[in-house]
C-alpha positions as CSV (number, residue, x, y, z in Angstrom):
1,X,-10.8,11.3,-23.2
2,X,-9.3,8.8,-20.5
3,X,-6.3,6.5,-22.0
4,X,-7.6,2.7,-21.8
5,X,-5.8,0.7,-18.9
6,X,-3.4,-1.8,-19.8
7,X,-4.4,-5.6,-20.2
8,X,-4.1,-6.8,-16.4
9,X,-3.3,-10.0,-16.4
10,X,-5.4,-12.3,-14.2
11,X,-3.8,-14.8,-12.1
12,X,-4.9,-18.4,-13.3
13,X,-2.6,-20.8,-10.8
14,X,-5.2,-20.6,-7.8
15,X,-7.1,-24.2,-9.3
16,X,-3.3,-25.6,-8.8
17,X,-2.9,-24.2,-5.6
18,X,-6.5,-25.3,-4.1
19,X,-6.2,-28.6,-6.0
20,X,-2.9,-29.4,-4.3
21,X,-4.0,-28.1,-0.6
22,X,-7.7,-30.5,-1.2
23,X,-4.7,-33.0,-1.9
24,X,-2.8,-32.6,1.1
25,X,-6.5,-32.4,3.1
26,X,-7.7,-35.1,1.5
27,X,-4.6,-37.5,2.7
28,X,-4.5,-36.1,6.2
29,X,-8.3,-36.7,6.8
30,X,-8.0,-40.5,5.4
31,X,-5.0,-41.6,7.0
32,X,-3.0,-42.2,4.2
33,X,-5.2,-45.4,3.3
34,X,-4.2,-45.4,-0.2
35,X,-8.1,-47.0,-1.8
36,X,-9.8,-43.7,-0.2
37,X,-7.1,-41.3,-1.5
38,X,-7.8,-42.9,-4.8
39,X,-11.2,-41.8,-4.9
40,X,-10.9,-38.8,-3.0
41,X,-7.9,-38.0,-6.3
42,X,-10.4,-39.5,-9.1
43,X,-13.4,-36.9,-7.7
44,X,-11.2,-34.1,-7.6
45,X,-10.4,-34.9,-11.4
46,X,-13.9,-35.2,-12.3
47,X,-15.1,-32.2,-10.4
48,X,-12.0,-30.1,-12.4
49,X,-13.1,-31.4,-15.4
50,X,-16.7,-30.2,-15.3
51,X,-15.1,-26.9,-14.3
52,X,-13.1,-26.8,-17.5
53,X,-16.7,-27.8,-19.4
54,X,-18.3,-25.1,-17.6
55,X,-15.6,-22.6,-17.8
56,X,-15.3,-23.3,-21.4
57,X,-19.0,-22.5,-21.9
58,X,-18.3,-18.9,-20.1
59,X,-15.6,-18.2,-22.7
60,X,-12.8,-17.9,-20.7
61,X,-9.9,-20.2,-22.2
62,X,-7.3,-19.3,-19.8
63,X,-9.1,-21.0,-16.9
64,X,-10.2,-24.0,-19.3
65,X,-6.4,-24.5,-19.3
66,X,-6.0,-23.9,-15.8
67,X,-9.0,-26.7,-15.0
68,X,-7.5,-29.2,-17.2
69,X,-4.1,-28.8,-16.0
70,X,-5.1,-29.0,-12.2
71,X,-7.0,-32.4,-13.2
72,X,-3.8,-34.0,-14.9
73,X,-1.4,-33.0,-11.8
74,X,-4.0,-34.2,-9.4
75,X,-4.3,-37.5,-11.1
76,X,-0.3,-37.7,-11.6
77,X,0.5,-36.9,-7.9
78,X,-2.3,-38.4,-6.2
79,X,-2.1,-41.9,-8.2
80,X,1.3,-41.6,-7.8
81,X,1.6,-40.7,-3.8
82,X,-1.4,-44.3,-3.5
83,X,1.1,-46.6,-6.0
84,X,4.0,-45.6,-3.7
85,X,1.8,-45.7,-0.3
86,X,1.0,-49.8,-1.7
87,X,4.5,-50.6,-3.3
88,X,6.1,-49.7,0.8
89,X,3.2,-52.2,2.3
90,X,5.3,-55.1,1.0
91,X,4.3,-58.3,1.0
92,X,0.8,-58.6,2.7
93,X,-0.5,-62.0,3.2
């Protein structure tokens, strides 16, 4: 008889980590022009949330979490990194 293996537990941070590098990608390859980050931040939200959806169909949960948390951070830094690209533009007439 062969003693079961001990839960391993499964890394779930890589949808942070590849979020945050398509991030950094993502405002190299546009030049920092803060209305195509904004897309470029709102599709990588979508496309993490359909991930979740589908992940959640699979049954695994832990990734769900994982989707839906790389979404929000994506959406918090990227909005944030395009409102503080516009608010150092000052006054343009």
């Amino acid at each position: 008889m062969e003693p079961t293996p001990p839960n391993e537990k499964k890394p779930f941070s890589w949808p942070l980590a590849l979020n945050l590098g398509l991030l950094v990608l993502a405002a190299l390859a546009t030049g920092a022009n803060p209305g195509a980050l904004a897309i470029v931040v709102v599709v990588l939200a979508v496309i993490n949330a359909i991930a979740a959806g589908i992940t959640a169909l699979s049954g695994k949960m832990h990734y769900v979490v994982a989707f839906i948390l790389s979404a929000l951070l994506v959406l918090l830094i990227g909005l944030g990194i395009c409102a503080l690209m516009l608010s150092n533009m000052g006054g343009m007439h």
